[in-house]
DSSP file (Angstrom, degrees, kcal/mol; ACC not computed):
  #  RESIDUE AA STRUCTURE BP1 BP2  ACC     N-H-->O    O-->H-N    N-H-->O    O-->H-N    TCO  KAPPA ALPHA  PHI   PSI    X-CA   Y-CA   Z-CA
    1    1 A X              0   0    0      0, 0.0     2,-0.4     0, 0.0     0, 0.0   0.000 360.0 360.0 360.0 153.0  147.0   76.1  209.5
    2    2 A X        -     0   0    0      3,-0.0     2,-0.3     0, 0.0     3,-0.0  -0.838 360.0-136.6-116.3 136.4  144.4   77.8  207.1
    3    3 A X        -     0   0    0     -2,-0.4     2,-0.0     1,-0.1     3,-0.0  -0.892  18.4-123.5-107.0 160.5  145.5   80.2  204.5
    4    4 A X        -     0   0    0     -2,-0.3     2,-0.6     1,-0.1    -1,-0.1   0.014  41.2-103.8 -97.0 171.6  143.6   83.0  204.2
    5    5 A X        -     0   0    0     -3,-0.0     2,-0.4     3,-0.0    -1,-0.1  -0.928  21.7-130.4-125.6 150.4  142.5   83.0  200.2
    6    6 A X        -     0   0    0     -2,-0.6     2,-0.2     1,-0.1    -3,-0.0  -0.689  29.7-122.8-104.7 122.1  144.2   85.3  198.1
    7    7 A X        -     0   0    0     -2,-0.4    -1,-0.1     1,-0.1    -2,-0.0  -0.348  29.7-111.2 -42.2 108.1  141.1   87.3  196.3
    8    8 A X        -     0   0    0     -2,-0.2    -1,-0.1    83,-0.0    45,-0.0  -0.442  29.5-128.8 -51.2 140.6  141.6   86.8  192.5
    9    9 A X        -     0   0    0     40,-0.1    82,-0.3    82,-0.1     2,-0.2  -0.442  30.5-154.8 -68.4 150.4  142.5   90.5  190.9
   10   10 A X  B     -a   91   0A   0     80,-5.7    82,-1.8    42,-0.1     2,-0.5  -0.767  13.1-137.6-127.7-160.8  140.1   91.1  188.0
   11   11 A X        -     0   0    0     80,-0.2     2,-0.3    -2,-0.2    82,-0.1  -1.000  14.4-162.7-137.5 130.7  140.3   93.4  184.6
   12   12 A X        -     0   0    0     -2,-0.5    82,-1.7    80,-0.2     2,-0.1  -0.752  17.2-130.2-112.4 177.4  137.2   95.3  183.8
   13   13 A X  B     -b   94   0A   0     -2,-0.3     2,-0.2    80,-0.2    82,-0.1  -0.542  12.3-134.0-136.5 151.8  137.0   96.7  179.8
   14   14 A X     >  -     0   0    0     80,-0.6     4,-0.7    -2,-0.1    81,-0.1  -0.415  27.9-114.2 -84.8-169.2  136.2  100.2  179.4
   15   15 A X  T  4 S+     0   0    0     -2,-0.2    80,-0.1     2,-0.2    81,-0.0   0.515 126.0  53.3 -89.5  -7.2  133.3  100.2  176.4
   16   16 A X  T >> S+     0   0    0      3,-0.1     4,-6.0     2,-0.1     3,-2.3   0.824 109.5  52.8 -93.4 -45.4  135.8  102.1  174.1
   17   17 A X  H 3> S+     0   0    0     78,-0.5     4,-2.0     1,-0.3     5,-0.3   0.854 108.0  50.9 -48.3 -39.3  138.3   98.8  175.1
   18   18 A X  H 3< S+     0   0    0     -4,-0.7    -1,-0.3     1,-0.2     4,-0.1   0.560 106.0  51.9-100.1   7.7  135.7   96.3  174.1
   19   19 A X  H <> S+     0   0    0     -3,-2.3     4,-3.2     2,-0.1    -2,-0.2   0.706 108.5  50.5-106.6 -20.7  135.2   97.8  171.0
   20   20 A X  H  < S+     0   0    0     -4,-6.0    -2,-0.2     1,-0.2    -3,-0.2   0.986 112.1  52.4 -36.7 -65.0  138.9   97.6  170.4
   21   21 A X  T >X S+     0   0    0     -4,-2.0     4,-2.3    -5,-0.2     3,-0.9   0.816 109.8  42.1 -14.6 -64.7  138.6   94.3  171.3
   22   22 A X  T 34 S+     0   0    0     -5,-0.3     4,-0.4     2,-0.2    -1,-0.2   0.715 115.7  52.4 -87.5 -36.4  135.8   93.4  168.9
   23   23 A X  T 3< S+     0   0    0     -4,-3.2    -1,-0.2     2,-0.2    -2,-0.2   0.397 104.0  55.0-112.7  35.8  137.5   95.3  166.2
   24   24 A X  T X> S+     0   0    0     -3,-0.9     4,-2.4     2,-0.1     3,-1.2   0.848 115.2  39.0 -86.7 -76.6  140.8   93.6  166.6
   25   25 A X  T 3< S+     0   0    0     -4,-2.3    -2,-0.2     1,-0.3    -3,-0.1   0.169 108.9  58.1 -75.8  11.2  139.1   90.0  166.2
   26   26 A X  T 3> S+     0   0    0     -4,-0.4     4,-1.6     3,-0.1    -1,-0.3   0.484 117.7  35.7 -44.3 -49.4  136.6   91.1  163.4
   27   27 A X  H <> S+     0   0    0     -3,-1.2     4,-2.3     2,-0.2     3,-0.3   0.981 120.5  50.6 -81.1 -71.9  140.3   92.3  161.1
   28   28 A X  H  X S+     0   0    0     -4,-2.4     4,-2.1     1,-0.2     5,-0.4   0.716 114.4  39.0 -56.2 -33.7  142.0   89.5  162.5
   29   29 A X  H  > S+     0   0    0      1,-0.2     4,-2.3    -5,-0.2    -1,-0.2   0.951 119.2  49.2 -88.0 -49.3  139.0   86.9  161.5
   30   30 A X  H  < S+     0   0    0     -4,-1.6    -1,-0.2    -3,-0.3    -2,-0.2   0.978 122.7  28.5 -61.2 -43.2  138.4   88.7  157.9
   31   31 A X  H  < S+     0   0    0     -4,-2.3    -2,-0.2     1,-0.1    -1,-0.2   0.979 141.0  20.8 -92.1 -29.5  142.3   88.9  156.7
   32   32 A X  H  < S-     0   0    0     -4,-2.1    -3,-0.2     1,-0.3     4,-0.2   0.650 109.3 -97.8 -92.6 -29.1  143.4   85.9  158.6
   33   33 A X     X  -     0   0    0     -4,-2.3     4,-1.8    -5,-0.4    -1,-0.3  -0.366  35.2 -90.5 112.6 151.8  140.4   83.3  159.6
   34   34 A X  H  > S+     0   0    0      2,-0.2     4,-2.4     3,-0.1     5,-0.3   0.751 119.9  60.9 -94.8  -7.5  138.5   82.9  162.5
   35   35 A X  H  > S+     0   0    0      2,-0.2     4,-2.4     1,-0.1    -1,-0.1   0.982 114.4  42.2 -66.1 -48.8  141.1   80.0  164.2
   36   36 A X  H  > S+     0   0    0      1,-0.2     4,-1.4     2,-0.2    -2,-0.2   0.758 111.6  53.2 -92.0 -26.4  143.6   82.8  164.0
   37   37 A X  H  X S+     0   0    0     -4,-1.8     4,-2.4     2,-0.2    -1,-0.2   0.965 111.0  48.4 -32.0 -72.2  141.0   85.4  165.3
   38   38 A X  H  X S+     0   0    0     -4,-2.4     4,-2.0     2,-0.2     5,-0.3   0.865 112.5  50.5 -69.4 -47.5  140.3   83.1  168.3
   39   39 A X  H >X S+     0   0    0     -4,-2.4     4,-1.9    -5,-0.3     3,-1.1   0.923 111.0  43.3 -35.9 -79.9  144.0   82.7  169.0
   40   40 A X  H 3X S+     0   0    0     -4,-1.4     4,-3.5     1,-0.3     5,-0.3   0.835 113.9  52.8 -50.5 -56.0  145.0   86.0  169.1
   41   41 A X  H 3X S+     0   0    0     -4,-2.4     4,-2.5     1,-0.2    -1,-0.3   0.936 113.1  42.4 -61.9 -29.1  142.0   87.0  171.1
   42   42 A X  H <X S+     0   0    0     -4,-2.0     4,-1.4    -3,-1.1     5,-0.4   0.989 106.2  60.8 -82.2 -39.5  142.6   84.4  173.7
   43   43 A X  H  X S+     0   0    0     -4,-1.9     4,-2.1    -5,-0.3    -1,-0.2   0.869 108.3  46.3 -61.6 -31.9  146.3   85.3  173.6
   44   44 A X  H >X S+     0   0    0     -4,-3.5     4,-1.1     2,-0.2     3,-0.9   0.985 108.1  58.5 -66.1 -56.4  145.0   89.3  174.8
   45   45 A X  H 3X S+     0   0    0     -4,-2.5     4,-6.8     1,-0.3     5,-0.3   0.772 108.6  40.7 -64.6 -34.8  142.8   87.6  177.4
   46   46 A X  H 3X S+     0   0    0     -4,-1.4     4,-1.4     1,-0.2     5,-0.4   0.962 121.2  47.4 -77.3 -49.6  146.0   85.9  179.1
   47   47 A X  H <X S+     0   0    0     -4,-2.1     4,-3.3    -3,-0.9    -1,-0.2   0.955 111.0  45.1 -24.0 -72.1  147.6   89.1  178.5
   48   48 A X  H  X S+     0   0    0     -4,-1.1     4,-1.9     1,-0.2    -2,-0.2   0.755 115.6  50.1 -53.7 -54.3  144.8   90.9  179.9
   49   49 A X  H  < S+     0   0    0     -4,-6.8     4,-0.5    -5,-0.3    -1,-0.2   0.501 109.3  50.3 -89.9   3.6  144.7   88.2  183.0
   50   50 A X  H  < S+     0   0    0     -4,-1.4    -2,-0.2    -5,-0.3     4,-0.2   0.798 112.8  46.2 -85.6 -54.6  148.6   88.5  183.8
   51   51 A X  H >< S+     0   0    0     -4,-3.3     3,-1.2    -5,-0.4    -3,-0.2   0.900 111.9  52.2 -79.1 -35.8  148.4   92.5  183.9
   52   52 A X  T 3< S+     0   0    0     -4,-1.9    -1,-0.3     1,-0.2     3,-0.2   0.923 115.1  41.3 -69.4 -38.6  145.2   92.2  186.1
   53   53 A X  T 3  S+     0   0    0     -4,-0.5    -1,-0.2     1,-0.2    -2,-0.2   0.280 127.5  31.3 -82.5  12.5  147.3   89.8  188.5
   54   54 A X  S <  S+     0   0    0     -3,-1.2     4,-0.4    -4,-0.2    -1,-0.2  -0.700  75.9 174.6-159.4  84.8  150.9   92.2  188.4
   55   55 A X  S    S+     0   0    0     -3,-0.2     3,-0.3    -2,-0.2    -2,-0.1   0.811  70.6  40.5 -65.7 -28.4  149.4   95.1  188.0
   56   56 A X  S    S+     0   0    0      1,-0.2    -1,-0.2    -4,-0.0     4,-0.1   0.399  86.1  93.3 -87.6  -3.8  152.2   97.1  188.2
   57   57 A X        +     0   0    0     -6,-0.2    -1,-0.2    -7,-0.1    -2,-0.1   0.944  68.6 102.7 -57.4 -53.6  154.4   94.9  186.2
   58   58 A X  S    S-     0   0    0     -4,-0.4     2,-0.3    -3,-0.3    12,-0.2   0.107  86.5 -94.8 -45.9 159.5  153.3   97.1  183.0
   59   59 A X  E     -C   69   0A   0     10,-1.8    10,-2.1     1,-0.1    -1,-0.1  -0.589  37.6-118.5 -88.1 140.3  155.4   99.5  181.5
   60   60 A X  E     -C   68   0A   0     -2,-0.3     2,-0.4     8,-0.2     8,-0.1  -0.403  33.5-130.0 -76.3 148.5  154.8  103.4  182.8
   61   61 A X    >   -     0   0    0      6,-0.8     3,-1.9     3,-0.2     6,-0.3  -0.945  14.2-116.1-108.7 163.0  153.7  105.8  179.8
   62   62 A X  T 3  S+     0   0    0     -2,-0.4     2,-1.1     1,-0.3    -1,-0.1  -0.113 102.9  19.5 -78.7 160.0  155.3  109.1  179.0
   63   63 A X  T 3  S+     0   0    0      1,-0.1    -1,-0.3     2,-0.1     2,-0.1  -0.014 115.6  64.3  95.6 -39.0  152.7  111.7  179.6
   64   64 A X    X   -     0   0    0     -3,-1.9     3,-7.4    -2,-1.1    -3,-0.2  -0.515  56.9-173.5-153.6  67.5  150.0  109.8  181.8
   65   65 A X  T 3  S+     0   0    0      1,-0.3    -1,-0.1    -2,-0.1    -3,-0.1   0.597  81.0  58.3 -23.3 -28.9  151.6  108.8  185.3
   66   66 A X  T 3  S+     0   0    0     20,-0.1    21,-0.7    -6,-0.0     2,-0.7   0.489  98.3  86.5 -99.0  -7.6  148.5  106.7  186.5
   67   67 A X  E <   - D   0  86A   0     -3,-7.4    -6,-0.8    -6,-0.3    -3,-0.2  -0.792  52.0-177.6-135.4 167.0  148.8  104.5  183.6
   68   68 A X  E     -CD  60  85A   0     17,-1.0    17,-2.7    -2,-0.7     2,-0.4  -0.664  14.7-134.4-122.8 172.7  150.7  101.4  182.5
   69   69 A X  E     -CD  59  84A   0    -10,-2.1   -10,-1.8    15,-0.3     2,-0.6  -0.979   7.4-160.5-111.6 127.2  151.2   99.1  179.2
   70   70 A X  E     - D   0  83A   0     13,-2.0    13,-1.2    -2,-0.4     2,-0.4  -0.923  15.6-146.9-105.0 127.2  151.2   95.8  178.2
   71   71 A X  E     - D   0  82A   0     -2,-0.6    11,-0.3    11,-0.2     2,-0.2  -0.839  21.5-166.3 -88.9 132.8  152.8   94.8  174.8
   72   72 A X        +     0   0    0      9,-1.8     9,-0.2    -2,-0.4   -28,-0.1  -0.420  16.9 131.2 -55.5 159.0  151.1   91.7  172.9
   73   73 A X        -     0   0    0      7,-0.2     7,-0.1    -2,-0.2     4,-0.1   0.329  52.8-101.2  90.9 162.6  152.1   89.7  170.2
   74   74 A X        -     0   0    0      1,-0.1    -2,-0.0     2,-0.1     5,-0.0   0.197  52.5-110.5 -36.2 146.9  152.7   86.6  168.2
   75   75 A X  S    S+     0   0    0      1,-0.2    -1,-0.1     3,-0.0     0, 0.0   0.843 114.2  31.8 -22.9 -67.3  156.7   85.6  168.1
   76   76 A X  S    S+     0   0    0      2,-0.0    -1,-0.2     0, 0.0    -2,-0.1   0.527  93.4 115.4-104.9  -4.1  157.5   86.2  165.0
   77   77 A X        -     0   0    0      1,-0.1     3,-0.1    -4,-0.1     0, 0.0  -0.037  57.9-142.5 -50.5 141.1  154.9   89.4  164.2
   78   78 A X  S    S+     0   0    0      1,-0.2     2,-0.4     2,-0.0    -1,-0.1   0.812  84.4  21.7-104.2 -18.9  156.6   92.3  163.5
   79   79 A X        +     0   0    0     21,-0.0    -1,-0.2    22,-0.0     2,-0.2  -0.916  66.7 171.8-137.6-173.5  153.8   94.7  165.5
   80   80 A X        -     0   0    0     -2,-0.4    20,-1.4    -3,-0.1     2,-0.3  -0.349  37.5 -70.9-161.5-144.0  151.4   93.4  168.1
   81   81 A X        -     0   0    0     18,-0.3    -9,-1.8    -9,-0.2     2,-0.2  -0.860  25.0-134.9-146.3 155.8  149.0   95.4  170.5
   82   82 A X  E     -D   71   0A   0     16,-0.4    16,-1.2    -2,-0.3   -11,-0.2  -0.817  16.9-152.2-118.5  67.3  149.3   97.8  173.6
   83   83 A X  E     -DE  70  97A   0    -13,-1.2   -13,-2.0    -2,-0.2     2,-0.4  -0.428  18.9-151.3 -37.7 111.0  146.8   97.0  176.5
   84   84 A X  E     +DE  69  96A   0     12,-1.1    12,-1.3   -15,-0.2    11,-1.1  -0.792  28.7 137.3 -99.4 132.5  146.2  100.3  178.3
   85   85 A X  E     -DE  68  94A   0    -17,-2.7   -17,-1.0    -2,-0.4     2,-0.4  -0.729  45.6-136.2-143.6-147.8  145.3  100.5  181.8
   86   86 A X  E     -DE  67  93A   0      7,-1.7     7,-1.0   -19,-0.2   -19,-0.2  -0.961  39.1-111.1-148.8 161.4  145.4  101.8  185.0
   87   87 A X  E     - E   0  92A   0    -21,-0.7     2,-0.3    -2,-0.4     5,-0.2  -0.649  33.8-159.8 -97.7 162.3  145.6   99.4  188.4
   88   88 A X  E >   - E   0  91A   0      3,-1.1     3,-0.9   -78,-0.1   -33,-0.1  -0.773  34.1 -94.3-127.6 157.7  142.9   99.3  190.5
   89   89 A X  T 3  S+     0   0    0     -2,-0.3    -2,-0.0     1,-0.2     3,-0.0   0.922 126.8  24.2 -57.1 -26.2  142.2   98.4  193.9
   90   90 A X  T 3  S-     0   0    0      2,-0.2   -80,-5.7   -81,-0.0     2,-0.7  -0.242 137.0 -52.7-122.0  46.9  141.2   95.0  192.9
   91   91 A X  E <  S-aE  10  88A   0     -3,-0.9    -3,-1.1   -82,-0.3     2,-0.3  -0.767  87.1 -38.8 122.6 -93.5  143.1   94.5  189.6
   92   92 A X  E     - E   0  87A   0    -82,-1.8     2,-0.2    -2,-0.7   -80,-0.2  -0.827  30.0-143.9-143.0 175.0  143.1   96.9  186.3
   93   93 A X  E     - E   0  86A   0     -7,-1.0    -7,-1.7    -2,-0.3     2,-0.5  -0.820  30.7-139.1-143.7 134.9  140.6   98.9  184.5
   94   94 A X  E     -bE  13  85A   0    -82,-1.7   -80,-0.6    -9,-0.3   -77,-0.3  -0.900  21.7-178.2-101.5 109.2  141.5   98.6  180.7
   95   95 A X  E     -     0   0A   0    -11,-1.1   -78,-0.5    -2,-0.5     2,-0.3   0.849  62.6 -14.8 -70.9 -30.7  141.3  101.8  178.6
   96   96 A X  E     - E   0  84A   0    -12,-1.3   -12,-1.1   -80,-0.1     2,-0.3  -0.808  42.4-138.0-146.4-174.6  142.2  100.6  175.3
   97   97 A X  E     - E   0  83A   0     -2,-0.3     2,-0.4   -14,-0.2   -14,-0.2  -0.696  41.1-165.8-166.0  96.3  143.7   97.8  173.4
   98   98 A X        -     0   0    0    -16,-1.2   -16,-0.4    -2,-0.3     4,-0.2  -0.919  22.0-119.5-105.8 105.5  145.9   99.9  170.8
   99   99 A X    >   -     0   0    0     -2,-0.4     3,-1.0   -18,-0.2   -18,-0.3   0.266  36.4-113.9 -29.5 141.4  147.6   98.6  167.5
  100  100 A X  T 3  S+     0   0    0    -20,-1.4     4,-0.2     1,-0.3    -1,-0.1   0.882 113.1  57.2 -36.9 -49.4  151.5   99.1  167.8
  101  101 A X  T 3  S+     0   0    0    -21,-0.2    -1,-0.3     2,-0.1     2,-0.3   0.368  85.7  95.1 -86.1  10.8  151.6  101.3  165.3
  102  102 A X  S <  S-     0   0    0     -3,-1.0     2,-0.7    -4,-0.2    -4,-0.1  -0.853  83.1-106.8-106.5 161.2  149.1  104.0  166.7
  103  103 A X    >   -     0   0    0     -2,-0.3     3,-0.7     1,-0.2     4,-0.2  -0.736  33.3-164.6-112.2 112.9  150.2  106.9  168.6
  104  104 A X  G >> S+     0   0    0     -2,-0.7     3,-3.6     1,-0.3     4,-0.7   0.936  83.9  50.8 -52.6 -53.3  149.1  106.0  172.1
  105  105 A X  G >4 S+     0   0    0      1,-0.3     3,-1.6     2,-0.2     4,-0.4   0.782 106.4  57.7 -46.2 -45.9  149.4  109.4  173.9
  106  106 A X  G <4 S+     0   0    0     -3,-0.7    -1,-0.3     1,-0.2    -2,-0.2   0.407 109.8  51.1 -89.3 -20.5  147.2  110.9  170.9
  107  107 A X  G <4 S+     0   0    0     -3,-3.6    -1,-0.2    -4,-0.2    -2,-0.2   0.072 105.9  48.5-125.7  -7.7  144.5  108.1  172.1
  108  108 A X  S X< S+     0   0    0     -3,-1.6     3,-1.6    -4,-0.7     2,-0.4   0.412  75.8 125.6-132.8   2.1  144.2  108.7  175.3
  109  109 A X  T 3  S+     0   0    0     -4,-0.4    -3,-0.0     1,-0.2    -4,-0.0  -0.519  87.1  22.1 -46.4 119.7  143.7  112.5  175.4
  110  110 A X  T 3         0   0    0     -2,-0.4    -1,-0.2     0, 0.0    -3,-0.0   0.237 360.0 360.0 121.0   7.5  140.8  113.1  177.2
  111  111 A X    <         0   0    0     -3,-1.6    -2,-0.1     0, 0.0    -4,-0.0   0.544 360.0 360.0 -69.2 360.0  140.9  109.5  179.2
């Protein structure tokens, strides 16, 4: 018997999200290195490719019914990153990628 083949989900960036992105691993690469840059960046992309394949798995935010969160970071890190998004018919659309410590609702007015 043939199974049918399950369409990968994907995640598409906004342009404000890939400059999050970009100035996530740019901080990360200057205070840390760029092996620990490249970590941390691949560690959002698995992030990134989990919430595109559970889309609804993310946590609901207060304020903005259509969209969910994913929290990031290292083990022992005491803040980490927020992946914003919304599901899609075929996986996410990612608004942001927000430092812990920023105040998300404040960052998504006008989304």
């Amino acid at each position: 018997m043939d199974e049918k083949a399950i369409p990968k989900r994907i995640a598409i960036l906004s342009p404000q999200a890939i400059q999050d992105y970009a100035q996530n691993h740019d901080y990360t690469s200057h205070a840390w290195g760029w092996p620990q840059a490249e970590n941390y960046s691949d560690m959002l992309d698995a992030a990134i490719e989990k919430a595109a394949a559970e889309p609804n798995a993310g946590k609901r935010i207060a304020g903005f019914p259509l969209y969910r969160a994913q929290f990031v970071k290292w083990s022992k890190a005491k803040n980490g990153h927020y992946i914003i998004y919304r599901p899609t018919e075929n996986g996410i659309y990612v608004l942001r990628i927000l430092h812990s410590a920023m105040d998300i609702p404040k960052h998504l007015e006008n989304k």
